[in-house]
N, C-alpha and C positions, 0 to 999 in steps of 0.2 A: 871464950868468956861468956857464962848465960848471961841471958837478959834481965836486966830492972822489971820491975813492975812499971807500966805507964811507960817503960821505955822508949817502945813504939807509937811515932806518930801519925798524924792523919797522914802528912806527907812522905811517910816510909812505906806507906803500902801501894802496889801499884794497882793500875784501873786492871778490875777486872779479879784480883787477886783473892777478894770476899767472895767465898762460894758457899752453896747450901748448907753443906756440910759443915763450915769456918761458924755458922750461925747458929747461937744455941736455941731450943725451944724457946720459944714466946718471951724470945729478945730482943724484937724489934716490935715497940709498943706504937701507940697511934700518933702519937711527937713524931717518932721516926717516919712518918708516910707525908712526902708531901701533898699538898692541895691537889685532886685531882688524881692521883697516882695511880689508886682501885678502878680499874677497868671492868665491864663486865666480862670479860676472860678469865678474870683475878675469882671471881665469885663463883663458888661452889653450888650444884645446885642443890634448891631449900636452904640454904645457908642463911637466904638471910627470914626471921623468925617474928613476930610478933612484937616481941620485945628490943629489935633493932629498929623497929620503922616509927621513927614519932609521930605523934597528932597528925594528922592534918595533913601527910604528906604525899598521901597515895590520891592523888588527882585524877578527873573524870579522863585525861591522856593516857594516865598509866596500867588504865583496865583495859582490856581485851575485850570485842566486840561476843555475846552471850555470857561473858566469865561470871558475871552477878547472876545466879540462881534464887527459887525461893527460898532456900532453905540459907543462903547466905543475909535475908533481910528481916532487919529486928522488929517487933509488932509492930505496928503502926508506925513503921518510916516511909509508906507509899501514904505521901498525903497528896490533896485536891490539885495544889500544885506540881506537884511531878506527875499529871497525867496531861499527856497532849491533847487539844481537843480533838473529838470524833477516834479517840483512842477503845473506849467501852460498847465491844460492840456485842450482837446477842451470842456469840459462844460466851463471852467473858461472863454472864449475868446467870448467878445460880436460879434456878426454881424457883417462883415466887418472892425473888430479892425487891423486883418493884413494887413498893406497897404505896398506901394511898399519898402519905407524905410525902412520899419521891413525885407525884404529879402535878405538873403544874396545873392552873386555872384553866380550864377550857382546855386542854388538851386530850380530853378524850371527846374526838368528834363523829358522824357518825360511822364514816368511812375504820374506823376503829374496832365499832360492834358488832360482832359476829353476827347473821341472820338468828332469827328466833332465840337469841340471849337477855333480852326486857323482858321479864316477868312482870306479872300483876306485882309481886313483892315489891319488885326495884322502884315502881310508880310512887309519887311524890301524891297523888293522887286515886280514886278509886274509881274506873275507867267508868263512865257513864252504862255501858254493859250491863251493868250489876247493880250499880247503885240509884238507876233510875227505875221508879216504880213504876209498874204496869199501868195503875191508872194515878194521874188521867192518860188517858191516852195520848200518843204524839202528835203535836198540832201541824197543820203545813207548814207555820210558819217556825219550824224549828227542823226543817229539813231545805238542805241547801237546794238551789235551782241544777236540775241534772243527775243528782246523786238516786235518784231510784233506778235502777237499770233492769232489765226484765229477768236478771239471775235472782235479781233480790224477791220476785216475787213467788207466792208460794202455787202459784197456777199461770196457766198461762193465757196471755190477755187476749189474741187473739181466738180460744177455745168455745168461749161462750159461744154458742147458739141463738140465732133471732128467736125462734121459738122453744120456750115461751117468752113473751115480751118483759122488759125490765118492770118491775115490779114496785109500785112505791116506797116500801123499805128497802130497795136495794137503792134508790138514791138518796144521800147524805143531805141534811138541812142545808139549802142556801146554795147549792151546787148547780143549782140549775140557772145558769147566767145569759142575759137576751142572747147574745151568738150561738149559744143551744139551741134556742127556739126556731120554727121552720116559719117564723113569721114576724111581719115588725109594727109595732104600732106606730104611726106616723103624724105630727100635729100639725095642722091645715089652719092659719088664722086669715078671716077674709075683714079687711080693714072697714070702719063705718064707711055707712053709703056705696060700697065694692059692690060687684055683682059676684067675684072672683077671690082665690089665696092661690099662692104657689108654695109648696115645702122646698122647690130645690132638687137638683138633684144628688139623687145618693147611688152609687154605685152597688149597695148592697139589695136595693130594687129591682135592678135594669134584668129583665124579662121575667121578674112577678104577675101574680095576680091579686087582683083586692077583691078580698072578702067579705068588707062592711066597713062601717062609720056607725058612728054616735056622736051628738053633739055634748059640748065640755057643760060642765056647770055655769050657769049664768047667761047661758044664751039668750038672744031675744027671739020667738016664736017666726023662725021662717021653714019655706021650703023648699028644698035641695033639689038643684037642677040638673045637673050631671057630677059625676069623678072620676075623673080620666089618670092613666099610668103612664107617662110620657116613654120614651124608646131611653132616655136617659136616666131614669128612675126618680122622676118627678112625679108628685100626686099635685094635682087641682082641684080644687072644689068651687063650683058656683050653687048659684042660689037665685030664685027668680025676679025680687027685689031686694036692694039694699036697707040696710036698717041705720037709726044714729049710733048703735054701738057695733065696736069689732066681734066677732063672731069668728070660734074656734072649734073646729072638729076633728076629731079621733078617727083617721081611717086602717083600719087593717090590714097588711097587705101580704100575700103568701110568698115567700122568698122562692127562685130558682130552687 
């Protein structure tokens, strides 16, 4: 006797009995699959497509370590944060990428600038060089203590010759200062009613010889009775009487 339609129930068939072949094409829809079912065994590969994988579900776990290339990221999806720090280093930086706005304040220091890369252009200023006129002339007191060094000269200073002797234009107004000179004038005051002065001793003395005296302005009319150069570089002066006023004299003395 054939079979009914529906005849056969779930419990007529035994385990096992449904085989590939028992299943028609694309009979068994996504109802029929329980939770979990689709193993990755089950899946074909490329099988699954663009259009199987929702939003959002392809997570930083399920990429494979290099799999993201450049040609897989859309313009500007490498933003400030997805870079690590100390990540940009100079391969990564095309030709002239760093421009002025990339620098911070003071980060170009000098340890930075190449030797002979400051040009006169780059100067904020126009170097003294060039912009100082010839005259007047440069005074001492615009040259630092030490900075003449005998490269800078355009001769050289020991060359000169004693003979001929220096020459009054060859020395500069006011240059000739008492330590120049081969002698010193020395002030001798002998107190009223004194037979005697002492100057003291001066080390710049001690084995001179004296050359002469003259009396100062306003003397009172005496006469000098000896002037002696002590071993300490001391001058004395006496006089054969004393007078009511102090009396000062000018002696000469020729230095070592």
């Amino acid at each position: 006797m054939p079979l009914q339609p529906n005849e056969v129930k779930t419990e007529n068939i035994a385990n096992g009995a449904v085989t590939t072949s028992k299943i028609a094409d694309e009979a068994i829809t996504s109802a029929k699959l329980r939770e979990g079912a689709v193993k990755s065994g089950h899946i074909a590969s490329r099988a699954v497509t663009t259009s199987e994988l929702q939003d959002r579900s392809v997570t930083a776990s399920k990429i494979a370590t290099g799999a993201v290339i450049a040609e897989k990221l859309a313009g500007g999806a490498v933003t400030t944060a997805k870079i690590g720090e100390l990540q940009i280093t100079n391969s990564r930086l095309q030709d002239r990428a760093v421009t002025t706005e990339k620098l911070a304040n003071n980060a170009v220091t000098t340890q930075k600038i190449a030797n002979a890369s400051v040009t006169p252009a780059k100067l904020s200023f126009t170097p003294p060089s060039v912009a100082r006129p010839i005259t007047p002339p440069i005074a001492t007191a615009e040259i630092g203590d030490g900075q003449v060094t005998p490269e800078k000269l355009s001769f050289t200073p020991v060359a000169r010759p004693l003979d001929p002797p220096v020459a009054t234009d060859e020395i500069d107004d006011g240059a000739v200062t008492s330590p120049k000179l081969g002698y010193k004038t020395v002030s001798v005051t002998i107190p009223a009613l004194a037979l005697s002065g002492d100057s003291g001793p001066d080390p710049e003395l001690v084995g001179g010889q004296i050359l002469g005296s003259y009396p100062s302005v306003g003397n009172s009319p005496v006469q000098l009775r000896q002037i002696i150069l002590s071993p300490l570089g001391s001058v004395s002066v006496s006089i054969w009487a004393g007078t009511a006023a102090e009396n000062t004299f000018e002696v000469v003395v020729l230095r070592q």
